[in-house]
VMD Tcl script that builds the backbone (N, CA, C; Angstrom):
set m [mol new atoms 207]
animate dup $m
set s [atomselect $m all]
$s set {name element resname resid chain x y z} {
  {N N UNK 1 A -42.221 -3.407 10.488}
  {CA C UNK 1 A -42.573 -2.526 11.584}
  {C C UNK 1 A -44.094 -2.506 11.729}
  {N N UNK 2 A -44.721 -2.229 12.955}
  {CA C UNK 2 A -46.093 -2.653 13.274}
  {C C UNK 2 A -46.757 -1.091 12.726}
  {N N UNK 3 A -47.690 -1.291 12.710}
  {CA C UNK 3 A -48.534 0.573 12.492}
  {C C UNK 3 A -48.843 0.888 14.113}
  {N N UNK 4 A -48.243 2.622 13.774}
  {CA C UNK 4 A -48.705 3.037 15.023}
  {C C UNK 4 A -49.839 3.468 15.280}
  {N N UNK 5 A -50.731 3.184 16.047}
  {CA C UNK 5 A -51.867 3.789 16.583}
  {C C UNK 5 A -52.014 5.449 17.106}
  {N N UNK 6 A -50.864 5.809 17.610}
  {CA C UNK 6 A -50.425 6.838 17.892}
  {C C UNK 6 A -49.268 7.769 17.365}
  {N N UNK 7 A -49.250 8.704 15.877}
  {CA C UNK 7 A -47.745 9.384 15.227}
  {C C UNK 7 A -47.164 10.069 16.463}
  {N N UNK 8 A -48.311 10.460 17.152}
  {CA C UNK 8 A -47.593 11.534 17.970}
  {C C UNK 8 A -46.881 11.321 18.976}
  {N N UNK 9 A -47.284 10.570 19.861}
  {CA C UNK 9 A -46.981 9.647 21.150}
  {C C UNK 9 A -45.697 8.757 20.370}
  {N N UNK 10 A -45.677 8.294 19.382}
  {CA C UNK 10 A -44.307 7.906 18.844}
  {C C UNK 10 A -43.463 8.424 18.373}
  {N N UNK 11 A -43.430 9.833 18.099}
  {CA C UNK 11 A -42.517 10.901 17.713}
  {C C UNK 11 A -41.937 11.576 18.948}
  {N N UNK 12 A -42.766 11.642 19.648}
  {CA C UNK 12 A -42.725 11.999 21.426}
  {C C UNK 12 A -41.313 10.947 21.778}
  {N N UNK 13 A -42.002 9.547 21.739}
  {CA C UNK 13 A -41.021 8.866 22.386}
  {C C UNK 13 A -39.858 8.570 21.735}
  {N N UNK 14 A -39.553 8.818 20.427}
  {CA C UNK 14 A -38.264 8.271 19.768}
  {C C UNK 14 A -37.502 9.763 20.175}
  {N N UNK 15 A -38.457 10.525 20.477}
  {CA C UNK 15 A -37.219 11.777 20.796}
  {C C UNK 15 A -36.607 11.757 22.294}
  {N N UNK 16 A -37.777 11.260 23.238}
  {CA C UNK 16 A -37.045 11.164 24.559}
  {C C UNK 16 A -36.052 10.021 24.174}
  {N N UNK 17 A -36.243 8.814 23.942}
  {CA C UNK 17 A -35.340 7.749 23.845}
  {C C UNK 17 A -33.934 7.982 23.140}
  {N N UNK 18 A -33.935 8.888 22.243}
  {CA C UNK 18 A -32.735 9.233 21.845}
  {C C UNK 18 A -31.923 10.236 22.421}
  {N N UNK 19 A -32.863 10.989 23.542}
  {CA C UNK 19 A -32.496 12.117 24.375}
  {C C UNK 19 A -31.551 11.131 25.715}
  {N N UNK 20 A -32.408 10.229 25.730}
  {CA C UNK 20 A -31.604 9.485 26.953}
  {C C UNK 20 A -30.552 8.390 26.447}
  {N N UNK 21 A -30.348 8.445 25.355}
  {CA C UNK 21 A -29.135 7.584 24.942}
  {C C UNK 21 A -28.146 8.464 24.564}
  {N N UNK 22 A -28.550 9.986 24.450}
  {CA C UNK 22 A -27.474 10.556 24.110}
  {C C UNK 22 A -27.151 10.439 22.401}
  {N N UNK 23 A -28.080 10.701 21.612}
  {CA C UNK 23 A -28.006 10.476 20.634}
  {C C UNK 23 A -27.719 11.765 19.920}
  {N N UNK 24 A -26.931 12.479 18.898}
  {CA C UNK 24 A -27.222 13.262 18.106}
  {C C UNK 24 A -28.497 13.429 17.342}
  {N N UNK 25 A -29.200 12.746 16.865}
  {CA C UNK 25 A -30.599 13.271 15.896}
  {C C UNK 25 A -31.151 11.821 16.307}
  {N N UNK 26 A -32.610 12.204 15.755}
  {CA C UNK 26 A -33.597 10.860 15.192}
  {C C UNK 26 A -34.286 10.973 14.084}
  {N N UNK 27 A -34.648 10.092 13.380}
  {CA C UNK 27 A -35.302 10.179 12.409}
  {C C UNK 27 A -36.951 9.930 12.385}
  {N N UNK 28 A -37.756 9.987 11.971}
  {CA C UNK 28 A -39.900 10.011 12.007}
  {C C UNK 28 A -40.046 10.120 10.949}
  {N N UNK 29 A -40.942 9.125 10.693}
  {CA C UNK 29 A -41.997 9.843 9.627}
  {C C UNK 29 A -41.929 11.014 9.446}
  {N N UNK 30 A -42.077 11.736 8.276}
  {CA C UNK 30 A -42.779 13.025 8.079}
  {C C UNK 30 A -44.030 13.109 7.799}
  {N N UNK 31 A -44.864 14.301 8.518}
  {CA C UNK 31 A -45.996 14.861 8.121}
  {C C UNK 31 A -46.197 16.259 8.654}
  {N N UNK 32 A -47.358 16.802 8.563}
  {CA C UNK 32 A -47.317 18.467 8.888}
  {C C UNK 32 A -47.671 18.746 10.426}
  {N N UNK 33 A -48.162 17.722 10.661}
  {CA C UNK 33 A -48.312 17.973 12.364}
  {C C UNK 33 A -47.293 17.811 13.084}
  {N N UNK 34 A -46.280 16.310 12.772}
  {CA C UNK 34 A -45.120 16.362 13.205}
  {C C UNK 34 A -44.087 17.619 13.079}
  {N N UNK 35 A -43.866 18.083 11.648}
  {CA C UNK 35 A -43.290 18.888 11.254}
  {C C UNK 35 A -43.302 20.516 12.741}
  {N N UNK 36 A -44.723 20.807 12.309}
  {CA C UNK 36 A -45.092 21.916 13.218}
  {C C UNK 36 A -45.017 21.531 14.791}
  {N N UNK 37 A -45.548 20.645 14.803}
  {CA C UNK 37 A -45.187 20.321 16.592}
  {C C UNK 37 A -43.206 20.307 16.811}
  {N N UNK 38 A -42.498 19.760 16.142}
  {CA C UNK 38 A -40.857 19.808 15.533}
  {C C UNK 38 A -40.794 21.658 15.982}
  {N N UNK 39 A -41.446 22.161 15.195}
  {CA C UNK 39 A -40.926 23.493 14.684}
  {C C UNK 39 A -41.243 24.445 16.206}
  {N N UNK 40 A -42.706 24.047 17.007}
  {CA C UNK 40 A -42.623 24.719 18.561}
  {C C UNK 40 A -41.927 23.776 19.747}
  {N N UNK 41 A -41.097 22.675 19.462}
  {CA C UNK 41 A -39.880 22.266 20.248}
  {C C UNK 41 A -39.046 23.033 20.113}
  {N N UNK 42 A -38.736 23.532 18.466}
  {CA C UNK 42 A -37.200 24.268 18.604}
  {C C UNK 42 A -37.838 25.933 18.973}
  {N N UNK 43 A -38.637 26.441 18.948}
  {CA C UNK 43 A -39.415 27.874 19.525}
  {C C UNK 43 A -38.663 27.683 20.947}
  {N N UNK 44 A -38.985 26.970 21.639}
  {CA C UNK 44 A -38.916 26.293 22.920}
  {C C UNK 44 A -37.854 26.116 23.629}
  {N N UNK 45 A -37.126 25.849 22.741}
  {CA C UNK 45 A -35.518 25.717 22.894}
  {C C UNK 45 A -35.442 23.978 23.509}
  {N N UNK 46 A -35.889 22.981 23.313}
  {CA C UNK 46 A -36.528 21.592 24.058}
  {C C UNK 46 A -35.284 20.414 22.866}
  {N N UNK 47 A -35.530 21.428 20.994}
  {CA C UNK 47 A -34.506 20.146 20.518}
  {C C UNK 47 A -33.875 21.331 19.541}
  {N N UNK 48 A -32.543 21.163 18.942}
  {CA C UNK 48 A -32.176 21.799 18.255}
  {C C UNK 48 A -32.367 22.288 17.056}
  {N N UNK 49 A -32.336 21.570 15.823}
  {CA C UNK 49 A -33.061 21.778 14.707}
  {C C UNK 49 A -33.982 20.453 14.278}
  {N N UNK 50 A -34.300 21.195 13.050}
  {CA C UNK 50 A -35.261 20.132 12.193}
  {C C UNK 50 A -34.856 20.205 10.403}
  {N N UNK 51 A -34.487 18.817 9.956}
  {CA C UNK 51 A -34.120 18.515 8.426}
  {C C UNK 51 A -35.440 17.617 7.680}
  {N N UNK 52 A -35.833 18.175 6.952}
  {CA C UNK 52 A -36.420 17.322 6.128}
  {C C UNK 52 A -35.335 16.315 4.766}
  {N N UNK 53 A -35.902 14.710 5.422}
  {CA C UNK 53 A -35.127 14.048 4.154}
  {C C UNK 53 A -35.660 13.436 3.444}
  {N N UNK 54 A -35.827 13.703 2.055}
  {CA C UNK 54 A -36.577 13.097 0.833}
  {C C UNK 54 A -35.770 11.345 0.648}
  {N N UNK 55 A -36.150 10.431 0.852}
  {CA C UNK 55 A -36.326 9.228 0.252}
  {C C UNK 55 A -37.095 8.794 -0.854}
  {N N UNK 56 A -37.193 9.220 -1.703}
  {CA C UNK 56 A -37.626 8.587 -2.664}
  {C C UNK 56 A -39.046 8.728 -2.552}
  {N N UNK 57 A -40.169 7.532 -2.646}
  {CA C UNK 57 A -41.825 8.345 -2.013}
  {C C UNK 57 A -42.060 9.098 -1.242}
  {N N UNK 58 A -41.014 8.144 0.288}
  {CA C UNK 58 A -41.296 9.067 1.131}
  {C C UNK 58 A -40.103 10.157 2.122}
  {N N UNK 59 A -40.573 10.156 3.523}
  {CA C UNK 59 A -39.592 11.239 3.782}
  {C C UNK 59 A -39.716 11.862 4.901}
  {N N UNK 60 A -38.884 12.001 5.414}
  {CA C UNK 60 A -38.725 11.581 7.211}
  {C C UNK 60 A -38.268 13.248 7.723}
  {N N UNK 61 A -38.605 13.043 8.915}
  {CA C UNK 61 A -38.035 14.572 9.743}
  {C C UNK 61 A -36.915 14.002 10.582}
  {N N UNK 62 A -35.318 14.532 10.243}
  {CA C UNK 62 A -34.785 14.289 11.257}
  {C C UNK 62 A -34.833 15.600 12.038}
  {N N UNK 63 A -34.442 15.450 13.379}
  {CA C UNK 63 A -34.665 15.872 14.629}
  {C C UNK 63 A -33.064 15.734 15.454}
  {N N UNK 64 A -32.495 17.202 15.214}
  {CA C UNK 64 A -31.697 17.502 15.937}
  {C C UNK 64 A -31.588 17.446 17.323}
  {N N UNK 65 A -31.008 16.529 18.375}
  {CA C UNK 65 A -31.515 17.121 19.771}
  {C C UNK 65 A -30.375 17.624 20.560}
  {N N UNK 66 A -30.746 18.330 21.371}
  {CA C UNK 66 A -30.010 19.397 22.497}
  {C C UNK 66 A -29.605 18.446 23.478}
  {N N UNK 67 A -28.522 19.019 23.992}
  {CA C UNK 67 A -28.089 17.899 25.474}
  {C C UNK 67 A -27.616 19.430 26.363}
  {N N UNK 68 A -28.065 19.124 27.296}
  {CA C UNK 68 A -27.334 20.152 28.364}
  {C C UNK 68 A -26.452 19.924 29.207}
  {N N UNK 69 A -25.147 20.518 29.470}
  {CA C UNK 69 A -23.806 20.064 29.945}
  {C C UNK 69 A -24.365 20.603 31.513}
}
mol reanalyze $m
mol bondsrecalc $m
mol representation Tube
mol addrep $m
């Protein structure tokens, strides 16, 4: 996988992209900006929850998302 130049703008987009496939969750990197920016989506009511998953070093935020009927 290439390095992103941008965490945020790529956390942004793996959430729309999974929003428009209709996906149950996605998975990101974890870090604390992601985390907190995560945490005023669900304030927001924008994605449902947020899981932190330990892998071993590292450890990813999945990202519950909302669909509206």
């Amino acid at each position: 996988m290439a390095a992103v130049s941008d965490p945020i703008a790529d956390m942004l987009t793996r959430i729309r992209n999974a929003n428009r496939a209709k996906i149950d969750f996605v998975d990101i990197p974890n870090s604390k900006m992601k985390k907190e920016i995560a945490r005023i989506l669900i304030e927001k009511g924008f994605i449902k929850n947020l899981e932190v998953i330990d892998e071993g070093s590292k450890s990813n935020l999945r990202i519950y998302l909302k669909f509206e009927i």
